[in-house]
N, CA, C and O of each residue as an XYZ file, in Angstrom:
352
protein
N     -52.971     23.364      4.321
C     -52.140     22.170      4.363
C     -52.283     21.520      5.737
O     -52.200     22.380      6.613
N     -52.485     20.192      6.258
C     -52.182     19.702      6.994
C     -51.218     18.641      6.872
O     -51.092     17.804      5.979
N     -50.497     18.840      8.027
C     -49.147     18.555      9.100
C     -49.441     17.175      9.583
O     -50.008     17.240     10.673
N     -49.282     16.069      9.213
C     -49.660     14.775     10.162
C     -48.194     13.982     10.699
O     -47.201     14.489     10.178
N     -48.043     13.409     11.171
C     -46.612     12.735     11.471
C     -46.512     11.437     10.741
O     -47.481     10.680     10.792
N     -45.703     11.177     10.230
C     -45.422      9.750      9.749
C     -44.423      8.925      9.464
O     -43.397      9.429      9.007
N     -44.458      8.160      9.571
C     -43.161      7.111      9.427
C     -43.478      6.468      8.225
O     -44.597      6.118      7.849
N     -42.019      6.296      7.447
C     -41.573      5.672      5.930
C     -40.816      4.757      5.767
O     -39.713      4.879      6.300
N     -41.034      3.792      5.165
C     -39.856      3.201      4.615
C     -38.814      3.016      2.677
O     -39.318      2.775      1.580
N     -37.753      3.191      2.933
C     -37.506      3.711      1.781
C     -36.450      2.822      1.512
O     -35.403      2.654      2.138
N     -37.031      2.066      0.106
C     -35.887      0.446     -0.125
C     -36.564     -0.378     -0.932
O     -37.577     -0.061     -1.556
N     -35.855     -1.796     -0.949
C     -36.804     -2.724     -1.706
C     -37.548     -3.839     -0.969
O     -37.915     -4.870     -1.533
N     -37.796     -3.506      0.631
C     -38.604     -4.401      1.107
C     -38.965     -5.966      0.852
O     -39.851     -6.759      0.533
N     -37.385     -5.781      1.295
C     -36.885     -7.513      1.237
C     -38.088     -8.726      1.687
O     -38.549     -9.600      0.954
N     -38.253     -8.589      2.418
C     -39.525     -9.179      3.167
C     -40.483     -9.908      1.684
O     -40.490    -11.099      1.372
N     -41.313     -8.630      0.882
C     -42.230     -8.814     -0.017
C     -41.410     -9.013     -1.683
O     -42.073     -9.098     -2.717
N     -39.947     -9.059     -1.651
C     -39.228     -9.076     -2.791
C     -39.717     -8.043     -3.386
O     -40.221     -8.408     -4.448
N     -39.802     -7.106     -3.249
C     -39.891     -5.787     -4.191
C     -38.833     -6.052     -5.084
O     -37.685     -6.269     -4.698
N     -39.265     -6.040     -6.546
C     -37.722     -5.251     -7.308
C     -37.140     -4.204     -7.799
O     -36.056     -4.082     -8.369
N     -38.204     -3.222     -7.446
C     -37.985     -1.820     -7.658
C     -37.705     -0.859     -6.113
O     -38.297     -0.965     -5.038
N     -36.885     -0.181     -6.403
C     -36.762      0.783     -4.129
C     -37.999      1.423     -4.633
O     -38.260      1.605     -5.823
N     -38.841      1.793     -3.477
C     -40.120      2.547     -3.441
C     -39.802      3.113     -1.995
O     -38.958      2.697     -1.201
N     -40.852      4.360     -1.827
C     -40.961      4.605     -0.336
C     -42.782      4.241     -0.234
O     -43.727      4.220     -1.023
N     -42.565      3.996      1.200
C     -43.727      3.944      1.591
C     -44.050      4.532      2.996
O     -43.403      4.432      4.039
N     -45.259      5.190      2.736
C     -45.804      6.212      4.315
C     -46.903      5.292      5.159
O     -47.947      4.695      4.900
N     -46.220      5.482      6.099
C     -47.364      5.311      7.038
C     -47.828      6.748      7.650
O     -47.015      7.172      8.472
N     -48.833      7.497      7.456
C     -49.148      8.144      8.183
C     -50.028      7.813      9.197
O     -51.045      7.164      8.954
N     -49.734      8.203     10.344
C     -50.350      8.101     11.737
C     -51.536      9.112     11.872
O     -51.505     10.138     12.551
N     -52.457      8.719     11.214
C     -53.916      9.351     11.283
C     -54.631      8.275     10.545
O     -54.159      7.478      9.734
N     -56.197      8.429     11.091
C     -56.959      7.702     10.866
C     -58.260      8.046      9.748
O     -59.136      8.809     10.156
N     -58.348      7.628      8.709
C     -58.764      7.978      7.335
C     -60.059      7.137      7.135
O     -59.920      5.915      7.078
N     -61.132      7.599      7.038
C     -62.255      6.642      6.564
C     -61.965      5.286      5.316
O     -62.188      4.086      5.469
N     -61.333      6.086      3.946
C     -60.702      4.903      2.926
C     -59.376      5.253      2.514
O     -58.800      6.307      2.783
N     -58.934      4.301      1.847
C     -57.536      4.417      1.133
C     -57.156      5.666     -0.027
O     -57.896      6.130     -0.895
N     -55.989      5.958      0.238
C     -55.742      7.087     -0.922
C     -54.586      6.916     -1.819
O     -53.845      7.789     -2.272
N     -54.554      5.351     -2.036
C     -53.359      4.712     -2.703
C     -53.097      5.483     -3.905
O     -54.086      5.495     -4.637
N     -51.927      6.247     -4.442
C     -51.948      6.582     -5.549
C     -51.794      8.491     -5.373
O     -51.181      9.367     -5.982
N     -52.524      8.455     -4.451
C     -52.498     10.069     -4.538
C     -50.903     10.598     -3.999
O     -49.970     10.081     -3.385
N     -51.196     11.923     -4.613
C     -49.760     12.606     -4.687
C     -49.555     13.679     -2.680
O     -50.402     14.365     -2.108
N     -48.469     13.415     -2.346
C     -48.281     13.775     -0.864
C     -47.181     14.468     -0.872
O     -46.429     14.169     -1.800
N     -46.701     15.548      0.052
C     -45.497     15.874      0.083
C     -44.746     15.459      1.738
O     -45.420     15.533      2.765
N     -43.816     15.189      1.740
C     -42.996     15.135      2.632
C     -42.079     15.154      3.272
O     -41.276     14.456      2.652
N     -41.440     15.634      4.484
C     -40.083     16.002      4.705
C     -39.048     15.180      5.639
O     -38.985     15.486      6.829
N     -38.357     14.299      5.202
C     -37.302     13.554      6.065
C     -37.024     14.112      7.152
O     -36.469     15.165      6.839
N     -37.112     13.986      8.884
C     -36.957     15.012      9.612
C     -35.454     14.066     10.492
O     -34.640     14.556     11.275
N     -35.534     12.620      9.986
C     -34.595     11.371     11.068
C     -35.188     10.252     10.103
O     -36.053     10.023      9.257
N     -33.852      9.580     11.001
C     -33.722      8.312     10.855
C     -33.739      7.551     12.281
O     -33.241      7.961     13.329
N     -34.706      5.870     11.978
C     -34.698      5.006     13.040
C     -34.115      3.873     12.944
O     -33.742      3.237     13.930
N     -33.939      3.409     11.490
C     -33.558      2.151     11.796
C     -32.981      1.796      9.746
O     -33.238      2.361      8.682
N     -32.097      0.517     10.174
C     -31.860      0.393      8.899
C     -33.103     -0.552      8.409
O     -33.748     -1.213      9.223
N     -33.450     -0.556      6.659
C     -34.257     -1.918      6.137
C     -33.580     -3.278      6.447
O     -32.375     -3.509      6.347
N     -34.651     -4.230      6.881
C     -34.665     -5.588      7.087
C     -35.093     -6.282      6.779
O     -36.137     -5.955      6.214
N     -34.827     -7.714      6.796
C     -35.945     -8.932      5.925
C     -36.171     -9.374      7.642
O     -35.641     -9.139      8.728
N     -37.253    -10.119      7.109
C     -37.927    -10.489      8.163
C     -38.765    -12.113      7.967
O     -39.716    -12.274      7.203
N     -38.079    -13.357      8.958
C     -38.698    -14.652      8.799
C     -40.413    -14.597      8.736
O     -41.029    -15.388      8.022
N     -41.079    -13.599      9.545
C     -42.726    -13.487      9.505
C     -43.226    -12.345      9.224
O     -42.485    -11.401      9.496
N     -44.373    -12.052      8.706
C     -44.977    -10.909      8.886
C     -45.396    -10.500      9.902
O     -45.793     -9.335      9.934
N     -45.445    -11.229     10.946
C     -45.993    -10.548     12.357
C     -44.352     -9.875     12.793
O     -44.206     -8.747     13.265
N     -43.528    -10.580     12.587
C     -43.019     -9.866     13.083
C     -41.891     -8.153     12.860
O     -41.360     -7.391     13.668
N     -42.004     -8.223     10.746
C     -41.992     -6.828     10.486
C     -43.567     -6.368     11.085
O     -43.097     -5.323     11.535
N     -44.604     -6.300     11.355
C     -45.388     -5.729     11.731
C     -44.924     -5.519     12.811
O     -44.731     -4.305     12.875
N     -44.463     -6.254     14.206
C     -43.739     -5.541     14.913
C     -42.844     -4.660     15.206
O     -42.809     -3.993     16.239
N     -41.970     -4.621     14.164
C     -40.888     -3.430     14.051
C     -41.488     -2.192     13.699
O     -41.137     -1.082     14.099
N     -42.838     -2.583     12.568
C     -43.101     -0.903     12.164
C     -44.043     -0.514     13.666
O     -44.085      0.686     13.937
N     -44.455     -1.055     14.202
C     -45.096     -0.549     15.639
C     -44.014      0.000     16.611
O     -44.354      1.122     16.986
N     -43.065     -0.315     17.044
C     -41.994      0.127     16.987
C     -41.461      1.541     16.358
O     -41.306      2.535     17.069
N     -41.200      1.530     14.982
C     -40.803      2.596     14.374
C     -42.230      3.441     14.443
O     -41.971      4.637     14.307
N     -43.222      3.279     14.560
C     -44.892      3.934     15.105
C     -44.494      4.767     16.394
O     -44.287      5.979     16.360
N     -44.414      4.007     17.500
C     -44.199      4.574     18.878
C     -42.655      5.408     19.057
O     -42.685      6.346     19.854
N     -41.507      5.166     18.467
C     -40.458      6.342     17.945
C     -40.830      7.227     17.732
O     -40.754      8.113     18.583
N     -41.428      7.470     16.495
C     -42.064      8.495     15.486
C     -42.437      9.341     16.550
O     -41.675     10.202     16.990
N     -43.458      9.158     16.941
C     -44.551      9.515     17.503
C     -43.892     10.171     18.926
O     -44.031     11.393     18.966
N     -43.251      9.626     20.013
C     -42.330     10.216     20.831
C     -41.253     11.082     20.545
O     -40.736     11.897     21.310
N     -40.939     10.809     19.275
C     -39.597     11.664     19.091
C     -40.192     13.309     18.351
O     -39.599     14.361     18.589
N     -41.646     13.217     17.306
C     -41.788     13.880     16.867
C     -42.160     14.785     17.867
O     -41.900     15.986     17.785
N     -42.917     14.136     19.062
C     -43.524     15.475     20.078
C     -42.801     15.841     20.889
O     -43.340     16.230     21.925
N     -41.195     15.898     20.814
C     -40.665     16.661     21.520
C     -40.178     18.216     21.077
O     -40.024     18.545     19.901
N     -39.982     19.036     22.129
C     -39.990     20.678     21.646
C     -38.841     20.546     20.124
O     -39.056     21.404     19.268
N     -37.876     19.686     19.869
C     -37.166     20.368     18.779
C     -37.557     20.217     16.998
O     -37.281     20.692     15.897
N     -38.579     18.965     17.832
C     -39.424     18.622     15.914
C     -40.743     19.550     16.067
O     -41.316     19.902     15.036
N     -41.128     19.867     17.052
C     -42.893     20.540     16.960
C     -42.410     21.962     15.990
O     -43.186     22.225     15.071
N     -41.557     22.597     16.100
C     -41.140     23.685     15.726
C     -41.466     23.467     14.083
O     -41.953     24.317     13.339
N     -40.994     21.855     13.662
C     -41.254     21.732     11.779
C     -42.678     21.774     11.712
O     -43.140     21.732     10.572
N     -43.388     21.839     12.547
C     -45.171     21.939     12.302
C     -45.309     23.194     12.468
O     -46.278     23.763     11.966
N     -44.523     23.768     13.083
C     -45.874     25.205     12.588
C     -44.592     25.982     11.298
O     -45.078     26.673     10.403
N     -43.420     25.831     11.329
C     -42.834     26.344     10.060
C     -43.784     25.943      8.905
O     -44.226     26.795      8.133
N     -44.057     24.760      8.813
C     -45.079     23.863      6.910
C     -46.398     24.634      7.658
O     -46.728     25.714      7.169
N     -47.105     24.162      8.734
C     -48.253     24.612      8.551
C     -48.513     26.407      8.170
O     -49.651     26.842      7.992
């Protein structure tokens, strides 16, 4: 199994009018192609922020860069590294 870090959003992504709640992953690794569809497991470890609509797409693209650089700082500190080697 590999352990990657990632940030989700889980709602109806006001922004794109979703009408169904979906989650969606960003995982923070870099993948030659897409694996839309395939089956993943994952574990809620926090929360950053509530869902928002947003006047542009640049600028939800800014927030998830944002919720990117969180992730990513919060996961590498000593009390989340501990959930990587418990799954791995």
């Amino acid at each position: 199994m590999i352990v990657l870090p990632t940030v989700l959003s889980i709602g109806w992504n006001p922004f794109y009018g979703n009408k169904e709640k979906a989650v969606e992953l960003h995982i923070m690794h870099s993948y030659p192609k897409n694996f839309y569809g395939a089956l993943v497991d994952f574990t809620v470890l926090g929360y950053i922020r509530p869902e928002l609509n947003y006047t542009t797409k640049e600028a939800l693209i800014k927030d998830i860069q944002t919720d990117i650089d969180i992730g990513l700082k919060t996961l590498n500190t000593p009390e989340y590294e501990k959930y990587k080697a418990e799954i791995a």
